[in-house]
C-alpha positions as CSV (number, residue, x, y, z in Angstrom):
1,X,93.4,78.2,90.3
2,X,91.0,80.9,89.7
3,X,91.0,84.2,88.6
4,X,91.1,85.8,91.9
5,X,93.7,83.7,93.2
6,X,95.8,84.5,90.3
7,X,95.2,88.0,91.4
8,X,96.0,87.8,94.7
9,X,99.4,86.0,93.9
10,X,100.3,89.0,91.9
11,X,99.6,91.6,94.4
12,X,101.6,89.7,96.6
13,X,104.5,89.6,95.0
14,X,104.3,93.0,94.0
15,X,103.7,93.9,98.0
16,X,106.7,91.9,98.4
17,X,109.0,93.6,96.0
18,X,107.6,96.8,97.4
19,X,108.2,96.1,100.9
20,X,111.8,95.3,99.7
21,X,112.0,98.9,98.0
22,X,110.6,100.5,100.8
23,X,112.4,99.1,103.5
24,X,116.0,100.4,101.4
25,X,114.2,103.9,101.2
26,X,113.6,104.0,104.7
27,X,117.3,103.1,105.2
28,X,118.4,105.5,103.3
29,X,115.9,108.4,103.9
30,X,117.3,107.8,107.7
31,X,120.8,107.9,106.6
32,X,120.3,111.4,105.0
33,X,118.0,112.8,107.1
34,X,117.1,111.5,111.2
35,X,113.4,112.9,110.1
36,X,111.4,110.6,111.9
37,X,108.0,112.5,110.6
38,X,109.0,111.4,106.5
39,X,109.3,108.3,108.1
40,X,106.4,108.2,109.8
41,X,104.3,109.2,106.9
42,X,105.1,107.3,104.0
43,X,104.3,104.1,107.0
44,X,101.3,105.5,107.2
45,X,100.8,105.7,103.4
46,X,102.1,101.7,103.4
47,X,99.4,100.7,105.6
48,X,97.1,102.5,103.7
49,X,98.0,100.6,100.5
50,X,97.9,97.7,102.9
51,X,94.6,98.0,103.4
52,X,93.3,98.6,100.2
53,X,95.1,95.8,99.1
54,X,93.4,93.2,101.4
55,X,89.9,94.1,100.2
56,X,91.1,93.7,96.8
């Protein structure tokens, strides 16, 4: 395995935790608050991080 498949195994798993985290935020944000905008921008933010993963 090389170093950069290594890598990417890591930042999977760490997408996948996150994705975990984020989707019991999101649960809970819309629990507390039906603010579909805070929603809306921290899945925005995700994608973001989504991208800049990929071309890692």
């Amino acid at each position: 395995m090389t170093k950069s498949e290594k890598a990417c195994k890591v930042i999977h798993a760490v997408w996948g935790k996150q994705k975990e985290r984020i989707k019991k935020f999101k649960k809970s944000l819309s629990k507390r608050a039906k603010d579909d905008n805070i929603i809306k921008l921290s899945f925005e933010r995700d994608e973001k991080i989504k991208k800049v993963l990929v071309k890692a």
